[in-house]
Backbone as a ProteinNet text record, in pm:
[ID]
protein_1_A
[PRIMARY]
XXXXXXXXXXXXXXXXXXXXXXXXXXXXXXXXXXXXXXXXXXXXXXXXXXXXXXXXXXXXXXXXXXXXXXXXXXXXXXXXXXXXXXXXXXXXXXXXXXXXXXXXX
[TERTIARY]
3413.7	3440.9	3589.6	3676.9	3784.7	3822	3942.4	3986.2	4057.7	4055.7	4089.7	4203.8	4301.1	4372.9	4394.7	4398	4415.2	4477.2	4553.8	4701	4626.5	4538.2	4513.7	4391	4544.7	4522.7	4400.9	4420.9	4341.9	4206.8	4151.3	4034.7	3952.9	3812.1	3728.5	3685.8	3681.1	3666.2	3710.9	3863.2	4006.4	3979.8	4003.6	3988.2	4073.3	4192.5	4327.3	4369.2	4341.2	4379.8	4298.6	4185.5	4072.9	3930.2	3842.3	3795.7	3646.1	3586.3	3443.8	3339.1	3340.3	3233.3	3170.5	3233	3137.4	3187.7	3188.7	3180.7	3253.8	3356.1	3416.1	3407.9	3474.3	3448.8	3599.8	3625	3810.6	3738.7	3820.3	3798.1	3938.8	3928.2	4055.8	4026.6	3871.1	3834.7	3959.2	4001.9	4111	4238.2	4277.9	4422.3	4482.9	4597	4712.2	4796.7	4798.7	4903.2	4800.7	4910.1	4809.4	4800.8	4882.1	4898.2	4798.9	4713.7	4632.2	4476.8	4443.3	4367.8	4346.1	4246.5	4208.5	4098.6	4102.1	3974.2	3879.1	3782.2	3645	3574.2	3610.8	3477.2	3543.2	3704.9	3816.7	3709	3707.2	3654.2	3742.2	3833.7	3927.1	3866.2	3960.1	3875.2	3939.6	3837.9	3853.1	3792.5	3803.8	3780.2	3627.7	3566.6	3429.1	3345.9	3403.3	3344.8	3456.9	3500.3	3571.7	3506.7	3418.4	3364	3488	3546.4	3642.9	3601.1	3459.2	3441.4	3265.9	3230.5	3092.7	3024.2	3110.4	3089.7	3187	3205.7	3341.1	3438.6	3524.2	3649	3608.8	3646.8	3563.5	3699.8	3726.3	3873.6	3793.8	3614.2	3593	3552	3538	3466	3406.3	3316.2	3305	3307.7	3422.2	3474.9	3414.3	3350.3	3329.8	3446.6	3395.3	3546.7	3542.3	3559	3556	3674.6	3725.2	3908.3	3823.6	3822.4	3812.9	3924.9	4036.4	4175.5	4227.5	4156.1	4224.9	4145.3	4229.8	4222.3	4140	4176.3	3997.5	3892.2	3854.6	3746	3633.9	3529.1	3451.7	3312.5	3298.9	3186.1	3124.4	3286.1	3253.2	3226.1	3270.8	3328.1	3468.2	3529.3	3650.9	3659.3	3752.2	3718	3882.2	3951	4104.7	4058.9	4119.3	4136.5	4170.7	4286.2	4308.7	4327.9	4326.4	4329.4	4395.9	4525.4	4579.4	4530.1	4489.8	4475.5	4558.4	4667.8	4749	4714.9	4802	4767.4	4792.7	4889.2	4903.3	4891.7	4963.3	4938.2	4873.9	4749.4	4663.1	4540.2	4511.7	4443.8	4305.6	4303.8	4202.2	4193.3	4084.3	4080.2	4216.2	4217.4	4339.1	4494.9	4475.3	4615.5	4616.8	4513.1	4545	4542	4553.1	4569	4559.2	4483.7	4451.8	4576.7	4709.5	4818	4784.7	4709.9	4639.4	4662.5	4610.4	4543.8	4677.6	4595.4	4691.7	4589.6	4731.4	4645.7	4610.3	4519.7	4458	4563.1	4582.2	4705.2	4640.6
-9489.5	-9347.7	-9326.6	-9272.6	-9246.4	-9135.4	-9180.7	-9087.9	-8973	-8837.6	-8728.1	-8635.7	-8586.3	-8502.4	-8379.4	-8273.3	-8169.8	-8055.2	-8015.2	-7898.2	-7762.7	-7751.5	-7588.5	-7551.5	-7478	-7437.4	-7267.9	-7213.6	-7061.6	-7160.2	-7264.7	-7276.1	-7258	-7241.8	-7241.3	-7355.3	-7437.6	-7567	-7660.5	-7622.1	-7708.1	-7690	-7820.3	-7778	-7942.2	-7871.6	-7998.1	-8052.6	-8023.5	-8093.1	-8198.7	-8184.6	-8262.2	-8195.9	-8225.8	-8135.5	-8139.2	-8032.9	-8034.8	-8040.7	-7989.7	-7972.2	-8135.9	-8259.1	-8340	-8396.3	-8309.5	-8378.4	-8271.8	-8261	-8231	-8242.1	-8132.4	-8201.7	-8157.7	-8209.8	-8234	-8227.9	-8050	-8014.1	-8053.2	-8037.8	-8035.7	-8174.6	-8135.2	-8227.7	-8262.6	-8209.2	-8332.2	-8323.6	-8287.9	-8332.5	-8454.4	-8417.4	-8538.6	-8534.8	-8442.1	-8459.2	-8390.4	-8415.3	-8346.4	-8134.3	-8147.1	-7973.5	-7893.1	-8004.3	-7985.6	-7991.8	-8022.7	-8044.7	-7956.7	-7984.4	-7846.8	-7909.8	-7883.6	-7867.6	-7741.7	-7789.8	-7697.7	-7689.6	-7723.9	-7676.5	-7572.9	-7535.1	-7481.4	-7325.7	-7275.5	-7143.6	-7059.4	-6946.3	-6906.6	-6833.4	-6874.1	-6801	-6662.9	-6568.2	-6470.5	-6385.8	-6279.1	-6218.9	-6255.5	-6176.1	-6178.9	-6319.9	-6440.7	-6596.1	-6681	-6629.8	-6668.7	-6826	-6860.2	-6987.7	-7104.5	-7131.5	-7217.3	-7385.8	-7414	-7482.3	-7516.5	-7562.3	-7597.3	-7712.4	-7834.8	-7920.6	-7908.5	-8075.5	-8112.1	-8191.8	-8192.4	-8228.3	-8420.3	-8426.7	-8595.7	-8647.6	-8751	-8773.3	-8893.7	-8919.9	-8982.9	-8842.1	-8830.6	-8771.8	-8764.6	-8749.8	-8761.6	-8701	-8770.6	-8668.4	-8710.4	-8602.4	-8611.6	-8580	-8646.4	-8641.6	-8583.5	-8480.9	-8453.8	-8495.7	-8539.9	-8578.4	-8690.5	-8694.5	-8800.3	-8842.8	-8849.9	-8933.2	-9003.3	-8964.1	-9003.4	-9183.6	-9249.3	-9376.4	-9394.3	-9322.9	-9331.3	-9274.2	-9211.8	-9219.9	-9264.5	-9326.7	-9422	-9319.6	-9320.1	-9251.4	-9133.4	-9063.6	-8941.4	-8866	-9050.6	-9076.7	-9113	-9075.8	-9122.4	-9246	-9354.1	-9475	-9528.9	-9374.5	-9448.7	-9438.3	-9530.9	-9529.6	-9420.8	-9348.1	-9270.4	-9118.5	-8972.5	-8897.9	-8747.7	-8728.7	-8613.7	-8463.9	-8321.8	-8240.7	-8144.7	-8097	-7984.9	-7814.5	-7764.5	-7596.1	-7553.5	-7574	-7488.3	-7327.5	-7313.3	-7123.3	-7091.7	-7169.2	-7153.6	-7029.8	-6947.3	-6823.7	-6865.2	-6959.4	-6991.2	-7133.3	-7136.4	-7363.4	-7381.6	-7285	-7295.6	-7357.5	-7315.1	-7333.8	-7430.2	-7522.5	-7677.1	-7766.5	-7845.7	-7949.3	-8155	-8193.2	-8342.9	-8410.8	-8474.6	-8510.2	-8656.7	-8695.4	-8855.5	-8870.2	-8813.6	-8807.7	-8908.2	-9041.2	-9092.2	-9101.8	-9059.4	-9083.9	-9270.2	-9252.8	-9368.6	-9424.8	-9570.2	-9707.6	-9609.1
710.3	709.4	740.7	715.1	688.6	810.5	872.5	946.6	921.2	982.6	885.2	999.5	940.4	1050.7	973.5	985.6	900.4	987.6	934.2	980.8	949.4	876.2	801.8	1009.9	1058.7	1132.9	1188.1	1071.7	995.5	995.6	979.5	940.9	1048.2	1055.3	1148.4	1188.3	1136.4	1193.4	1237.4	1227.2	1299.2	1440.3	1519.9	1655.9	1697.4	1745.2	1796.4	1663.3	1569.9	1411.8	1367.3	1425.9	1377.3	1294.9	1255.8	1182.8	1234.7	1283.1	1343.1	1309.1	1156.8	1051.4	1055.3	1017.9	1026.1	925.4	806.4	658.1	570.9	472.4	403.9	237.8	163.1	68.5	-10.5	-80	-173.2	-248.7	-345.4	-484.9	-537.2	-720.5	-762.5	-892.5	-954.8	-1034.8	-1092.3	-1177.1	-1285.2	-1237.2	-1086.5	-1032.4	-1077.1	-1079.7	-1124.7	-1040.1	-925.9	-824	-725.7	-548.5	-437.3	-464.1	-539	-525.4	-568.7	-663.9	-758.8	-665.8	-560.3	-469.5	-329.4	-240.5	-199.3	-98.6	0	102.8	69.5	-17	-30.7	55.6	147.2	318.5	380.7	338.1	409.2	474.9	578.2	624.5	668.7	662.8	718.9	861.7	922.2	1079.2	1106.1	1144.1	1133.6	1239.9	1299.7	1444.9	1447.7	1304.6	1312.1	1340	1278	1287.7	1410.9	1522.2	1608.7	1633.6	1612.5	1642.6	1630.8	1668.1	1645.2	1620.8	1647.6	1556.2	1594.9	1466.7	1469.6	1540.3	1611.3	1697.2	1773.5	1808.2	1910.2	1789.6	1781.4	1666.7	1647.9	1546.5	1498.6	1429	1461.2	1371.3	1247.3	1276.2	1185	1091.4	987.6	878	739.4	704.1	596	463.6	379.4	271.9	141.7	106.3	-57.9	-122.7	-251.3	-314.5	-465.6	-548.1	-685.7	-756.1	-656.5	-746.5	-796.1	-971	-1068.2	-1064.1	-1023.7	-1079.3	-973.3	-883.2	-706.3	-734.2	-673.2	-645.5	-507	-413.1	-310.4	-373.2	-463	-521.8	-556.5	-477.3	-470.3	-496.9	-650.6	-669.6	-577.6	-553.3	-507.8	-383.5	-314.7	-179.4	-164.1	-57.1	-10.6	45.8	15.7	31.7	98.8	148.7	221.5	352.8	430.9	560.9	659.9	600.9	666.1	550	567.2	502.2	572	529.5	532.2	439.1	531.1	471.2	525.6	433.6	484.1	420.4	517.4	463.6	631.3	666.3	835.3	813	715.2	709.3	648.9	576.3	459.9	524	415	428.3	331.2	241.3	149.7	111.5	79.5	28.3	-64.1	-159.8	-240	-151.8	-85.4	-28.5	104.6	93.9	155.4	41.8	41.3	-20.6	30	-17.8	36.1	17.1	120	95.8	57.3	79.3	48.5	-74.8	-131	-273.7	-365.6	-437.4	-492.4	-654.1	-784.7	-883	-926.4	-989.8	-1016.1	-1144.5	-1151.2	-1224.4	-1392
[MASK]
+++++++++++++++++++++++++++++++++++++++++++++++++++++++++++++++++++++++++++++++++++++++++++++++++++++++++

């Protein structure tokens, strides 16, 4: 399982830059670069869902993966060691992005 640190501070499930949810999932089927990619679990936190997060923060996690072009791609699992997700001022999934993400030879 791949270790995960993620900056998209707005999310509800960020808690110390780790991610609480458990399990994740990276959209951005036919990316060719990271810009092109996206934390689809992203929740923006908001007065009403103050929950700041749904467990205790896990730096293991588990990421599904729709990036077909990404080289951790392991049938739809993430298969890097380690995995960057940015978006510190991000307001929507759109606007993080998986910095990992390498295209496939």
């Amino acid at each position: 399982m791949p270790s995960l640190v993620c900056s998209a501070q707005n999310c509800v499930y960020n808690n110390a830059m780790y991610c609480s949810k458990g399990d994740i999932k990276v959209d951005g089927q036919q990316a060719s670069v990271c810009q092109d990619t996206c934390c689809g679990s992203f929740e923006e936190r908001r007065r009403d869902n103050m929950r700041s997060s749904m467990g205790s923060p896990n730096i293991d996690t588990e990421i599904k993966c729709e990036v077909v072009h990404c080289r951790y791609n392991d049938n739809c699992c993430c298969n890097a060691k380690h995995v960057d997700i940015s978006g510190a001022a991000a307001h929507c999934a759109d606007e993080t992005e998986c910095v990992t993400f390498e295209k496939k030879a």
